[in-house]
Every structure is written in C-alpha cells, then in structure tokens.
N, C-alpha and C positions, 0 to 999 in steps of 0.2 A: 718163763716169764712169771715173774709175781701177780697173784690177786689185784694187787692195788696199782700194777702198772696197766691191766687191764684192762683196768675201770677209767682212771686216766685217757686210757688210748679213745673210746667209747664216749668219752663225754667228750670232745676234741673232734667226734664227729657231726655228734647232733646238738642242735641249739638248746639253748635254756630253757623250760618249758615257758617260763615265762617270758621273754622274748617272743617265743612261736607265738602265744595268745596276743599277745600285745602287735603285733605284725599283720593276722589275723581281722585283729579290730580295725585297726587302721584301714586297712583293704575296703570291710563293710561299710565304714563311714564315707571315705570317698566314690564307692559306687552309689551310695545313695544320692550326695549331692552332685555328682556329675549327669547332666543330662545327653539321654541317648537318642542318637541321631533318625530313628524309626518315632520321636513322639518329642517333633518338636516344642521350647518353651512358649506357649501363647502371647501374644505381642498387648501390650498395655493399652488403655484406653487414649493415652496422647499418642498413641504410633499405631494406632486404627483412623483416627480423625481425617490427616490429610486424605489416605487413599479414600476417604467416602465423600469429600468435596470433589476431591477430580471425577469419581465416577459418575457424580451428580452433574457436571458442568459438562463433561461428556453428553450427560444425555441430555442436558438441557440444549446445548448444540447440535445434536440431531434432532430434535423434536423440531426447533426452528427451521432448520434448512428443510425440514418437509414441508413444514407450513406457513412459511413466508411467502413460497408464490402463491396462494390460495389468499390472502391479506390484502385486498387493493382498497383504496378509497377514491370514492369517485369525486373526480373532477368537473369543476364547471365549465365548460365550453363553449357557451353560449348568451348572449345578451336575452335576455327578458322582454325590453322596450327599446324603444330607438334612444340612442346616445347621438347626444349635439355635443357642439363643442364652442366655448366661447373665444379661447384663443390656438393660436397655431404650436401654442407649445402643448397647450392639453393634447391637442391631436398627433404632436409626436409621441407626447409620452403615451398612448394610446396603442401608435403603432406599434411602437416597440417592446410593447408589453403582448402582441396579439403575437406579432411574428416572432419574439420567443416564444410562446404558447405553439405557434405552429408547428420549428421544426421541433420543438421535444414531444407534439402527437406525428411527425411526420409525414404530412398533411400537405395537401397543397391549394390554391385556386380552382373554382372548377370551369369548365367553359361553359356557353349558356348560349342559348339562339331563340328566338322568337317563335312562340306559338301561339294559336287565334283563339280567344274562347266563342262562343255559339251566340252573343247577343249582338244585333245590328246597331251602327251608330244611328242614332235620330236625325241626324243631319243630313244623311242622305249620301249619296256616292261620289268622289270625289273627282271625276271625271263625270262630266253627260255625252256618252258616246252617242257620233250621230250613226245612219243607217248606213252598212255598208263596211263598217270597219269594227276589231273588238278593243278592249281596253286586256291589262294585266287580269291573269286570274289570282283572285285573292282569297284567303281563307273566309274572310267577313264582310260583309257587305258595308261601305262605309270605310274600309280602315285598307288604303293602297299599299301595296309592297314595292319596294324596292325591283329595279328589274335591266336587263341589258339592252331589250327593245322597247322603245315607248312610239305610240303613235298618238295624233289628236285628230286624224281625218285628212288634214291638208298635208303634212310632211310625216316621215317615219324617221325616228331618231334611235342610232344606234351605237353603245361602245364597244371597244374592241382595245383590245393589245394591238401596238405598235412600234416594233422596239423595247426602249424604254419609256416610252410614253403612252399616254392614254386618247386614241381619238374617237371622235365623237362624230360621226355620221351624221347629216342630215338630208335624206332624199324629197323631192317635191312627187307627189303621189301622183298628177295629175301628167308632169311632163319625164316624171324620174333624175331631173337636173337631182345633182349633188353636190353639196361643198363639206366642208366639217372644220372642226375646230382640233384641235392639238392642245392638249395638257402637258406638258415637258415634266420628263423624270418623274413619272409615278404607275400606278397599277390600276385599271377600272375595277370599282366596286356595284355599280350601278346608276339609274336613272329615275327620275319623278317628274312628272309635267304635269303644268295645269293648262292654262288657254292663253298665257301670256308670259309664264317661265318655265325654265329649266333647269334643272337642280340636277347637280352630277354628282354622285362621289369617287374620288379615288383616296388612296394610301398612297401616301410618300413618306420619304427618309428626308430628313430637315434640320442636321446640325444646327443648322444657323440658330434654331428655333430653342430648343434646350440644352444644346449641346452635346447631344446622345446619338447615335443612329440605329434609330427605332420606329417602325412604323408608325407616322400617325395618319389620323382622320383628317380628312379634305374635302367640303362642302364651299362648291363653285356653283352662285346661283346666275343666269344667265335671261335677259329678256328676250325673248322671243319673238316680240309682234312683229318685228322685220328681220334683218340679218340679225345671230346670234350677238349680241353683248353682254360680256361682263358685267355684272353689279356689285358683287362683293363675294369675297371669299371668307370663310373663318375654318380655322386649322385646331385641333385640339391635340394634345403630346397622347394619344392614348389608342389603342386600335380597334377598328371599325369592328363591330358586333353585327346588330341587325338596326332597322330603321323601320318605322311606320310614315304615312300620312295622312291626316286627317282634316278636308278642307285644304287652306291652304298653310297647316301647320304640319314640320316635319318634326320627327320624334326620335334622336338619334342615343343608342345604346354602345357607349364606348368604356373599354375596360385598360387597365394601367397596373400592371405587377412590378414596375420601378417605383414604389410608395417611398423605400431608403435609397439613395444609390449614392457611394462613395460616402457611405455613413450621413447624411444628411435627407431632409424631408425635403420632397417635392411638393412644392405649393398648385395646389388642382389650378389651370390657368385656360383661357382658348387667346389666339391670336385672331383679331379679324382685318385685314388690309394693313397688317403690318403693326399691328397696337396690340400687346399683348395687356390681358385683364388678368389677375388673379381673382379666384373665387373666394369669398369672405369663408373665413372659417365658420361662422354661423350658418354657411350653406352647405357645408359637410355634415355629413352626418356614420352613425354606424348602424347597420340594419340592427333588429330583433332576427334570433335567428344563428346560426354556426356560425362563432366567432372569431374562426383560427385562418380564412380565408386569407393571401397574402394580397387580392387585388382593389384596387381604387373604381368602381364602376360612375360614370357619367352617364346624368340624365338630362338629353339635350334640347333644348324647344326652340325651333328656329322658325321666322313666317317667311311666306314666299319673297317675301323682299331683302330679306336677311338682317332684320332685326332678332338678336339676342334676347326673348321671352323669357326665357326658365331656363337655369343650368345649376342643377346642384351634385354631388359627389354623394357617391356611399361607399364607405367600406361596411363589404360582409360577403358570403358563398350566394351569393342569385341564384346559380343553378339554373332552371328552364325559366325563359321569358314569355307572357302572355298576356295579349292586349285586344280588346274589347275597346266599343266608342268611346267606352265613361271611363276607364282605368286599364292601366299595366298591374300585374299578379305577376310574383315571381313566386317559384315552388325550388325548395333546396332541400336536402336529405339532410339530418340531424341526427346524428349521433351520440350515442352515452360513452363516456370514456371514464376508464380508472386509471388509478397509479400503484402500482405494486413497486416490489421491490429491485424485478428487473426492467423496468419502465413502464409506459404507457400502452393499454391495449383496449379496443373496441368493447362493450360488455351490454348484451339485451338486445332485440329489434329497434331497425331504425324509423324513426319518423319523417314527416317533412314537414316544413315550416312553408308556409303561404303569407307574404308579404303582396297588400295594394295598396296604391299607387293610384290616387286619382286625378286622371287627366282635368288638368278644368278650361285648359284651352291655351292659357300662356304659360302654365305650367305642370308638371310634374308633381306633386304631394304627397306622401307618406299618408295614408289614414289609418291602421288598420294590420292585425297578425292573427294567425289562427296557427293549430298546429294539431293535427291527425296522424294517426300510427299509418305503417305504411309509406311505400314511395313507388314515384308519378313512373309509371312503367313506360309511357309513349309520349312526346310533348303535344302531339297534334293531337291527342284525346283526352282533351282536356275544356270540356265545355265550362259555360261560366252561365249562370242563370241568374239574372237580378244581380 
C-alpha cells in the first residue's frame, strides 16, 4: 500500500479536528443552559403569590375556628321596669318576640307556689275561733291558706274526691248530722270560710269555656247561714297556683302557658255565671325581671260575695310567691346569657329578681323591683320585715 493511501484510510477514521472542537462546544453550551434536576429553577415572584394567600387563609381559618367559641355577646333577657300595654296587638307582638327569645335560650316557665313572709297583717286573723275547736295552721298570722278541712265551731266542712266529682262534707258538730253538696266533673283544690260563706275551689276541664281541654280554676262561693247556697261562681281559663285570705278577700294565683295556641293570642278573660269578661289590655302587664318566661300569671281579688275587685295579668318567670298582710313578693332567678357562635349559653352567677305587689284590699299593684346576687335556696325562708 502506498503512503498516500494510507493517510487516506486514517483520515476516513477520525473526524476533522475542527469538527471535534465544534462538537465539543456545542456539548459545553448546552450543559450550561440545561437545568439539572438536583437544583431546581426557583419559581418567580407571580408563581410564589398564590401559594402565600392560601397559606394565609388557611391559617386565618384555623385561628377562627379556635376562637369563635370563646366570642359571645351577651344578650338581653330581661325587662328593666314593668311593661304595660295599650292595645292587644302591642301585647301579641310582645309575646311573640318573648317566646322566640325563649325557645332559642331553651328555657321554659317556671312553677311557683306560695310562701309567707314574717310580718302579721294589722287587721287581725281571719277567723275568731271560739273555745274548744282550732282554725288552719297558717304561716302568718292574719293571712288564711287554703285547706281540705275547714271548721267554724258549729259544723266541719270537708272536701274529698268523688269520682269525677268534687264533694263537700258538711258535718253538725253537736249532733254529727251530715249532708254535702256535689260539684259535677271536676277535682278539690281546697276550702275558705268565714262566719257566713263558703268558698270552694276546684279544677275543671270546660271546652264550653275556650274551647281547649285544659284545666281551669273554679271558685264556687256558697252562703252558709242555713243549708248551703249557691251565690256565684267565677271560672278563669288558667290553672290553680296557690290562694290567700285576707279578711273577707281572697287572693287567687293562676298561671296560663297557652298565651299562642293555634297561632293566635288568647285574650286573659274570667267567666262568672255564665258572662265571660275580657281583661283590658291596660290591665296586662310584663313584670321587670326574666323575660323569656312562656306563662300568663293571674292576679285574682275576689270578696266573700263574689264581686270581682282586682284582676290583672303578668307575663314574666314569678318563680316563688310570698305574701305578707301589706303585699305579695315574688323572687325568680335571673340569669346572664350570651350568644356565640354555636348558640346561646348561661355565662356568670345567677341572681334573683324580687318583684312587690301591694295588696291594698280590692286589689293587687305592682310598686316596686329590687335585684340581689344570689338565689332563694328554701321558699318558707323567706322573712319580710317592713
């Protein structure tokens, strides 16, 4: 083989040198701008943006949900002073601003019964027992309770269950002769006598009356100087509580938690012999005191003859009743309430509100609120001084 075929064969193996360089370069320029997968390229200031708003609205949503229940504002629940009302629509729209209020603190009515405070009425006792026989025991001197046996000396007067009816005993003490009276369809609540009436009450159920069947109050007063009579009956839509008497005026406490029924307002009303009266809305009222109460309470003045003296309505929480010669005191526990975010709850020690009520003889009257930390642990300890 020739020199020059040689050289030939040799250069036909390996490249140009310039080529090789140029091949070379190429290589270096491309590794430079190709980015490698261990150092990624850092992301621009508009493609950081989004992810720092979500991370922020993230945490702005958890900071909330921790401390939205700890957020509440507190609610008013409670009247200040007594609320009157001029007409019967004030007083629906009243109610039904109260009793939404009620169920969204989930709340209800509370019940309430008679207790005595420690001052004597001036008047003296309402019976003169003679020697020989006792009267009712009563917390106050001056102020009768309600009772199942009543005596005056000459006869003993007794009620009882009977069936469905209520009878009324009357025994002669001297010879024990007995006859009694029969109330038809209803339940004994008690008895009062003075020296010449009888004052009975029962509970009955009385569609006729509002067209509900719902216990109401039934006060049948009766003369007594001879064989029992009749004088007059008056019936209220509302159920018996407790009663006083003072003298020959009774003092009847009836409550009514039908205030809407069937979406409408019940007008506070009593029937007496058959003649139903409505109460003027000027004689409703709403106590001072816990607001969210769902009941109508009646405050009743009746004289032994059965004239209608005093009858006004309160909506508000009574709570414990207590009555002295000169006035009724009501004591009801008052609460602070807030609203958060998952509804309403209790917040702080509770109080009680003291509402009186001064008897003045034919009627019932509001005077007067006080309101002390604290609540009435016992109703029967519950003095009253001046």
């Amino acid at each position: 083989m020739k020199p020059e075929d040689l050289k030939e064969y040799y250069d036909s193996m390996w490249p140009d040198e310039k080529l090789e360089y140029k091949v070379l370069d190429r290589l270096e320029k491309a590794a430079e701008t190709t980015p490698q997968h261990n150092e990624p390229t850092p992301p621009t200031k508009a493609r950081r943006l989004p992810r720092i708003l979500i991370a922020a609205a993230a945490a702005a949503l958890l900071a909330l949900f921790i401390l939205l229940p700890s957020i509440r504002v507190t609610v008013k629940v409670s009247n200040d002073s007594l609320v009157s009302f001029q007409t019967y629509a004030q007083l629906e729209t009243y109610v039904r601003k109260q009793q939404s209020l009620m169920h969204k603190l989930n709340v209800y009515g509370c019940g309430f019964g008679f207790g005595c405070g420690g001052k004597d009425m001036s008047g003296g006792a309402p019976e003169t027992p003679g020697e020989g026989y006792s009267t009712t025991n009563t917390q106050v001197a001056g102020v009768d309770e309600a009772d199942t046996v009543k005596t005056n000396g000459k006869y003993i007067y007794r009620i009882a269950q009977d069936g469905g009816n209520a009878r009324v005993h009357r025994i002669d003490t001297a010879t024990l002769a007995a006859d009694a009276v029969v109330l038809p369809d209803c339940d004994p609540l008690g008895l009062y006598l003075t020296d010449t009436r009888l004052i009975v009450l029962t509970a009955v159920v009385d569609p006729a009356f509002d067209g509900y069947n719902y216990r109401h109050t039934r006060l049948s007063i009766y003369d007594v100087t001879a064989a029992p009579t009749l004088l007059t009956e008056l019936t209220y839509p509302a159920t018996y509580r407790d009663s006083r008497r003072v003298d020959d005026r009774i003092y009847l406490v009836m409550s009514d938690y039908r205030i809407l029924n069937d979406d409408k307002l019940l007008i506070p009303c009593v029937r007496q012999d058959g003649t139903v009266t409505q109460i003027e809305p000027t004689d409703v009222f709403a106590t001072p005191g816990p607001a969210y109460s769902n009941e109508l309470t009646y405050l009743a003045v009746v004289d032994a003859d059965g004239a209608q003296t005093g009858l006004k309505a309160y909506f508000g929480t009574f709570g414990t009743l207590y009555m002295c010669g000169e006035a009724v005191y009501t004591a009801a526990t008052d609460y602070t309430y807030k609203r958060g975010v998952f509804g309403y709850s209790r917040s702080g020690a509770a109080g009680t509100v003291v509402n009186r009520f001064a008897v003045t003889g034919d009627a019932v009257e509001y005077t007067a609120t006080a309101r002390v930390p604290g609540t009435v642990i016992h109703e029967g300890r519950t003095p009253t001084r001046g």
